[in-house]
PDB file of N, CA, C and O in Angstrom:
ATOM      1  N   UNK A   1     -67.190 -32.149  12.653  1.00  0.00           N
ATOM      2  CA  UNK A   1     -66.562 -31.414  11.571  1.00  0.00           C
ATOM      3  C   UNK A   1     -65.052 -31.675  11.632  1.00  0.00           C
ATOM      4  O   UNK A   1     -64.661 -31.786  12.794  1.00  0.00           O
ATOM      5  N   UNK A   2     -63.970 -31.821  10.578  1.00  0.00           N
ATOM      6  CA  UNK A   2     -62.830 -32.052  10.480  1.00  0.00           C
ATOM      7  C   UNK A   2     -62.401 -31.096   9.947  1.00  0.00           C
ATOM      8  O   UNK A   2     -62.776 -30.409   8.997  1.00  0.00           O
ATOM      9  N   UNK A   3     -61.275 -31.067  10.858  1.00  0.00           N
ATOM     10  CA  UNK A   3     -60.167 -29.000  10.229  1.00  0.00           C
ATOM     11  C   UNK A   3     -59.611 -29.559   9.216  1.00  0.00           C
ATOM     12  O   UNK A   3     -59.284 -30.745   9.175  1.00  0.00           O
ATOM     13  N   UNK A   4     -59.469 -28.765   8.349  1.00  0.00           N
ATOM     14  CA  UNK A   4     -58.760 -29.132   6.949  1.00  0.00           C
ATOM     15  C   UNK A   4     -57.621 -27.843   7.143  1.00  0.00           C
ATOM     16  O   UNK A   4     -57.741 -26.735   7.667  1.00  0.00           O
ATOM     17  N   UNK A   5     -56.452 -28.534   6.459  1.00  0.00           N
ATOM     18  CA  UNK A   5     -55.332 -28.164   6.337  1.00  0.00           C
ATOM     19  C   UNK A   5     -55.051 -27.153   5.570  1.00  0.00           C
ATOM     20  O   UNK A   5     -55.700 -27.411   4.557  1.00  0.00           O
ATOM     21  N   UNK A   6     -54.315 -25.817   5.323  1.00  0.00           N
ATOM     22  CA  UNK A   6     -54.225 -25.025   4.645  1.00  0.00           C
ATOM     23  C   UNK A   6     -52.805 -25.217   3.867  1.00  0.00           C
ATOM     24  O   UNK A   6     -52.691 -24.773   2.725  1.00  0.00           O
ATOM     25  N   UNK A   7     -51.650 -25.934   4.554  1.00  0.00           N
ATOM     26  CA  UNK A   7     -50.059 -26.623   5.015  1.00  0.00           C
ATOM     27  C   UNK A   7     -50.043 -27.071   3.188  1.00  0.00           C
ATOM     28  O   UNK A   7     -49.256 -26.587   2.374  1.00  0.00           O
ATOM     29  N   UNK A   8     -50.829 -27.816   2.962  1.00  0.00           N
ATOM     30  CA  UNK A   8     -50.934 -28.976   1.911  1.00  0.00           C
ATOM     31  C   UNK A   8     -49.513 -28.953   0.864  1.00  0.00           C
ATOM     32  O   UNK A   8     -48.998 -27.978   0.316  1.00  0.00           O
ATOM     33  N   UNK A   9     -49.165 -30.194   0.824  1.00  0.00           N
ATOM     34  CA  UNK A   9     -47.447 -30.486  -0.068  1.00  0.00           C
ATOM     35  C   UNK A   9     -47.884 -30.649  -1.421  1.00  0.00           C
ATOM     36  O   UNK A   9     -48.572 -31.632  -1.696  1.00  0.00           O
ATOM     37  N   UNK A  10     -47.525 -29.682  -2.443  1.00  0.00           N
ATOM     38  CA  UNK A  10     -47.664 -29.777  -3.851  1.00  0.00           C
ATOM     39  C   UNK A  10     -46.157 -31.082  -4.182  1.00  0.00           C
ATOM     40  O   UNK A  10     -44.953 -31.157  -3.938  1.00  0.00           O
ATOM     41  N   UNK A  11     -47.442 -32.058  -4.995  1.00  0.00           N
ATOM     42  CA  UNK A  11     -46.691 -33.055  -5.753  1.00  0.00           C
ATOM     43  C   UNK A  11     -45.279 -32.443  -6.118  1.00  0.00           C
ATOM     44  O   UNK A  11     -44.208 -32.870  -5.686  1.00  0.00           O
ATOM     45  N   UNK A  12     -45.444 -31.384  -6.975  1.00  0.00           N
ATOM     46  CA  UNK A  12     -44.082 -30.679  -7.923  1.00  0.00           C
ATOM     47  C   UNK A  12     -43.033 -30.504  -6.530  1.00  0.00           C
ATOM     48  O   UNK A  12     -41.950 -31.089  -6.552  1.00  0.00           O
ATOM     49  N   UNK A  13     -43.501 -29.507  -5.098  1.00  0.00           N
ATOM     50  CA  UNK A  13     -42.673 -29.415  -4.052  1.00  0.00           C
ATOM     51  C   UNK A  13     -42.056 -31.317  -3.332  1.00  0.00           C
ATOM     52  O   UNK A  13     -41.328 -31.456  -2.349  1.00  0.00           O
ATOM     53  N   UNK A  14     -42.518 -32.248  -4.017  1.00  0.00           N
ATOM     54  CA  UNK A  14     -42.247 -33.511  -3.348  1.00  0.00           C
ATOM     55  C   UNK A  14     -40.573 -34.207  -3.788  1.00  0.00           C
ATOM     56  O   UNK A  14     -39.786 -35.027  -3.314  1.00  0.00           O
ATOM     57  N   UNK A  15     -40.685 -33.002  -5.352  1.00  0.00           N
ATOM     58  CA  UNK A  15     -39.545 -33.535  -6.418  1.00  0.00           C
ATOM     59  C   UNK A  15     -39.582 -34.582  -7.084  1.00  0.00           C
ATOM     60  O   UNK A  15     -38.482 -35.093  -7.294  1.00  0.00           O
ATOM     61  N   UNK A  16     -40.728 -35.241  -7.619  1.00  0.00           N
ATOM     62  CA  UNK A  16     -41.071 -36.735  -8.174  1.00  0.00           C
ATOM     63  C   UNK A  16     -40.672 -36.157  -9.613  1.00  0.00           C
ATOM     64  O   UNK A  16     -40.879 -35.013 -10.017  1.00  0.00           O
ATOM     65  N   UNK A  17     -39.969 -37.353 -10.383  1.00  0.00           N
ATOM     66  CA  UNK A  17     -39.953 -37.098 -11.887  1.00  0.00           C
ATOM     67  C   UNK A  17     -41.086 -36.530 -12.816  1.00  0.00           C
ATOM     68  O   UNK A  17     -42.308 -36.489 -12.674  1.00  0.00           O
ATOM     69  N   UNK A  18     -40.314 -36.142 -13.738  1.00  0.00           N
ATOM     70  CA  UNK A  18     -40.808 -35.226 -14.236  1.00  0.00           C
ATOM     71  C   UNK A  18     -42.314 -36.031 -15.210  1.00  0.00           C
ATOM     72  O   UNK A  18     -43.399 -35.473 -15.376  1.00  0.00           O
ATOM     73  N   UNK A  19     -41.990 -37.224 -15.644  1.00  0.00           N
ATOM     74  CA  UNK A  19     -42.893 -38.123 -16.184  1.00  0.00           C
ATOM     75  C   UNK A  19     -44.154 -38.827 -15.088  1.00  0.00           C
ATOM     76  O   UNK A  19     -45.284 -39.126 -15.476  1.00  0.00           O
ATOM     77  N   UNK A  20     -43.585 -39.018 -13.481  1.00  0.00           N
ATOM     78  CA  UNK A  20     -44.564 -38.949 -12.864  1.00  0.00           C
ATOM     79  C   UNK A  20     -45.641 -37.614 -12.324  1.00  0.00           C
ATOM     80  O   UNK A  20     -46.849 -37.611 -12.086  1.00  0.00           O
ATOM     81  N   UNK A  21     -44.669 -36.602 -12.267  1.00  0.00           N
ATOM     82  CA  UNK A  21     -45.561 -35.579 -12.246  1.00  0.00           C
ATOM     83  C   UNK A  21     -46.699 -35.160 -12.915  1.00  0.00           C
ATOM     84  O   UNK A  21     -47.819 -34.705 -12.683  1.00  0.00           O
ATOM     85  N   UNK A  22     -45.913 -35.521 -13.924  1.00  0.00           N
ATOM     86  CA  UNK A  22     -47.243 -35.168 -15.567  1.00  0.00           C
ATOM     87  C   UNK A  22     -48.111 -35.923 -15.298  1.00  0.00           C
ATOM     88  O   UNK A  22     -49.131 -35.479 -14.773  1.00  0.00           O
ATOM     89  N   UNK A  23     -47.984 -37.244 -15.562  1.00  0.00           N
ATOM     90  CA  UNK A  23     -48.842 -38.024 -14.967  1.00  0.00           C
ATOM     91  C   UNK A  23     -50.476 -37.946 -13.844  1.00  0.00           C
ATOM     92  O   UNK A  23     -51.673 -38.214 -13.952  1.00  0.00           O
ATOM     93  N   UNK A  24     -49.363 -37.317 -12.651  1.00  0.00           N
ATOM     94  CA  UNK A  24     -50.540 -36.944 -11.475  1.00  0.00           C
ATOM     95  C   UNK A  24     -51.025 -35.723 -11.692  1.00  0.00           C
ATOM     96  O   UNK A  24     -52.227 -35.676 -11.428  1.00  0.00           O
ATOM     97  N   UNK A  25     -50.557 -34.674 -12.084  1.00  0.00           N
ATOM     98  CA  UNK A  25     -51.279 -33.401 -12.558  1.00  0.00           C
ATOM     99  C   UNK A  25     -52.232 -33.386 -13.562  1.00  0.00           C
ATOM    100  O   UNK A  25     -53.265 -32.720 -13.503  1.00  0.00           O
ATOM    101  N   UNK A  26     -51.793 -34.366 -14.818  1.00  0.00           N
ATOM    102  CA  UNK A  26     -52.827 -34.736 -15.879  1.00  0.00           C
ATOM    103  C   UNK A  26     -54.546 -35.256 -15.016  1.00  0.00           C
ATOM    104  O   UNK A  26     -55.632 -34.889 -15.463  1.00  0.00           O
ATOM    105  N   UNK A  27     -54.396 -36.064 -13.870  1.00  0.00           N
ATOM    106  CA  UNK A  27     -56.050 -36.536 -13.427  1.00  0.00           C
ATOM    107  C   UNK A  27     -55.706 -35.758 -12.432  1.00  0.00           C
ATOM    108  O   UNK A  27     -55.293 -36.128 -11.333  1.00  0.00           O
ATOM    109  N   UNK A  28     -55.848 -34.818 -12.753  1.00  0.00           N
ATOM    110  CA  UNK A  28     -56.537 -34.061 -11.704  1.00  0.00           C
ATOM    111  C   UNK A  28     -55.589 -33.603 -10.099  1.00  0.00           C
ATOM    112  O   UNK A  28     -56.126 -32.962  -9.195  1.00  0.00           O
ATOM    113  N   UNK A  29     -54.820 -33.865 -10.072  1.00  0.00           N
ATOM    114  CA  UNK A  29     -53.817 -34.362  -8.522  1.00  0.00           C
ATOM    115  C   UNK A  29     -53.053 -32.907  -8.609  1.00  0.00           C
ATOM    116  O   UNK A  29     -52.417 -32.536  -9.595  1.00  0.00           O
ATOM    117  N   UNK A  30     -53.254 -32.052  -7.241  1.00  0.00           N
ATOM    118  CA  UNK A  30     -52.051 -31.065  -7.192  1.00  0.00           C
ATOM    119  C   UNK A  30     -51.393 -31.220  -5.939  1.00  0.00           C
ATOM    120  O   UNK A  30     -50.170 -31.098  -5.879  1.00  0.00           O
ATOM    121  N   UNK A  31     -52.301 -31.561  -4.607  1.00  0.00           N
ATOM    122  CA  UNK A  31     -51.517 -31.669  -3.521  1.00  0.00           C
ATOM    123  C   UNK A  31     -51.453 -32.950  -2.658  1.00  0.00           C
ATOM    124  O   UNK A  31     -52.441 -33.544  -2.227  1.00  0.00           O
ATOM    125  N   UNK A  32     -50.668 -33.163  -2.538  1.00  0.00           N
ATOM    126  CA  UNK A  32     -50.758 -34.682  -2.013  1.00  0.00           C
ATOM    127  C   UNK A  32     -51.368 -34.821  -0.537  1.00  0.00           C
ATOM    128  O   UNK A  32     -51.062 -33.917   0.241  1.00  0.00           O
ATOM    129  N   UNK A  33     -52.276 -35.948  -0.012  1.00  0.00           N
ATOM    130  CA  UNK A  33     -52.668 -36.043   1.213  1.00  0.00           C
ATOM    131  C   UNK A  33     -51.203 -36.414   2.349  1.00  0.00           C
ATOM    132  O   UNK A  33     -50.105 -36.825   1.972  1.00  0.00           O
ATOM    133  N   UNK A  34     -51.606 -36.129   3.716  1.00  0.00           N
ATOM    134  CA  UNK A  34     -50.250 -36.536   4.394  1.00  0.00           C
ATOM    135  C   UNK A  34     -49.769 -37.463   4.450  1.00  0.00           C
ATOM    136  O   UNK A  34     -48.577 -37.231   4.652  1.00  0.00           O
ATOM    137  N   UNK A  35     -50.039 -39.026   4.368  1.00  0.00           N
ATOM    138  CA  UNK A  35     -49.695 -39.632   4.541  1.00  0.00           C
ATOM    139  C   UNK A  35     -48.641 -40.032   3.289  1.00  0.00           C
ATOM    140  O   UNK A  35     -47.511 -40.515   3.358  1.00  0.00           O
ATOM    141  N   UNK A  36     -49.533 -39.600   1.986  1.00  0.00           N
ATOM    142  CA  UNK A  36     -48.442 -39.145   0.746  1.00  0.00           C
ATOM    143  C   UNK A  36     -47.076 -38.122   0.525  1.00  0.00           C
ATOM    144  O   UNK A  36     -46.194 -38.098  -0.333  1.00  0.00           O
ATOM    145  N   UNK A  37     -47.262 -37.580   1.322  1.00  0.00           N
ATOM    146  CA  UNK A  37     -45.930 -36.171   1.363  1.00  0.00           C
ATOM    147  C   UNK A  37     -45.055 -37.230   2.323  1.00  0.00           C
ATOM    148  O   UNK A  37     -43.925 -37.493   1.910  1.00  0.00           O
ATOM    149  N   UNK A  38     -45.453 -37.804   3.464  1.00  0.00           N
ATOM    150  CA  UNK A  38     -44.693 -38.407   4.298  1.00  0.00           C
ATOM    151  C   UNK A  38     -43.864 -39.414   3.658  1.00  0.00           C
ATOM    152  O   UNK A  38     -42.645 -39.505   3.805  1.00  0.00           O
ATOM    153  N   UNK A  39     -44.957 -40.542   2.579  1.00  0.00           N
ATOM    154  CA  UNK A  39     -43.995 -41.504   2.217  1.00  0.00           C
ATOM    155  C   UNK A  39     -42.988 -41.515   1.490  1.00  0.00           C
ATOM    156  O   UNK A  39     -41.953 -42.177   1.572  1.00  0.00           O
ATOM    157  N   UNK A  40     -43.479 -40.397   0.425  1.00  0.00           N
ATOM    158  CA  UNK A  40     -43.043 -39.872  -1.132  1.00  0.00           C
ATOM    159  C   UNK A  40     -41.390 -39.178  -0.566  1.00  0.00           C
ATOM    160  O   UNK A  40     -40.295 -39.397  -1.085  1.00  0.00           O
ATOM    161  N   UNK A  41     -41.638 -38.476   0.410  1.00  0.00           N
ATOM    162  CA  UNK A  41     -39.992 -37.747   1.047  1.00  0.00           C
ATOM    163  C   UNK A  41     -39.522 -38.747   1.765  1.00  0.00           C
ATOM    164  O   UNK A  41     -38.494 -38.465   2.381  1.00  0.00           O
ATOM    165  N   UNK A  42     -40.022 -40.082   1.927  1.00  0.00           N
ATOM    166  CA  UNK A  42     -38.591 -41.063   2.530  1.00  0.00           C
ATOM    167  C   UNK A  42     -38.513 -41.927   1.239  1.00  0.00           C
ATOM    168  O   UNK A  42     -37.752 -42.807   1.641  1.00  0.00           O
ATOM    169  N   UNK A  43     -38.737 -42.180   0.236  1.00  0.00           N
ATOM    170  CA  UNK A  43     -38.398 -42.837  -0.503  1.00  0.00           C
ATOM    171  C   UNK A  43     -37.705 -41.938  -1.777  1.00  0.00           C
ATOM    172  O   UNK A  43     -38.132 -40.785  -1.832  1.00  0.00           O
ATOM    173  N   UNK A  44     -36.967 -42.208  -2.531  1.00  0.00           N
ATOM    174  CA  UNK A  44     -35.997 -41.782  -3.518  1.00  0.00           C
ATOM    175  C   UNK A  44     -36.577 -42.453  -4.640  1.00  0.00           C
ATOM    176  O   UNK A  44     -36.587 -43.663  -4.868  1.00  0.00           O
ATOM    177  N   UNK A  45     -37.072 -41.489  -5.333  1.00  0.00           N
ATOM    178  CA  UNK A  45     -37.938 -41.976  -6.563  1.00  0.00           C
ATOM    179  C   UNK A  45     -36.760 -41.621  -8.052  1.00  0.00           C
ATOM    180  O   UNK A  45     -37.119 -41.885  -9.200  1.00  0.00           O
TER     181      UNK A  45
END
């Protein structure tokens, strides 16, 4: 069995534009997996 995270980084808390946000919220997307919160906060979108 694998512990699942309660922690989870909302896209909107990542600060991605406002046109990508829409975007990922439109299919379905609210919290990003970790390895996504990790990359998304070292890069400057």
């Amino acid at each position: 069995m694998t512990e699942q995270k309660n922690d989870a980084v909302t896209f909107d808390a990542l600060g991605l534009p406002e046109n990508l946000l829409s975007a990922v919220t439109a299919i379905g997307f609210s919290a990003a997996t970790d390895i996504q919160a990790q990359t998304l906060s070292l890069i400057h979108i």
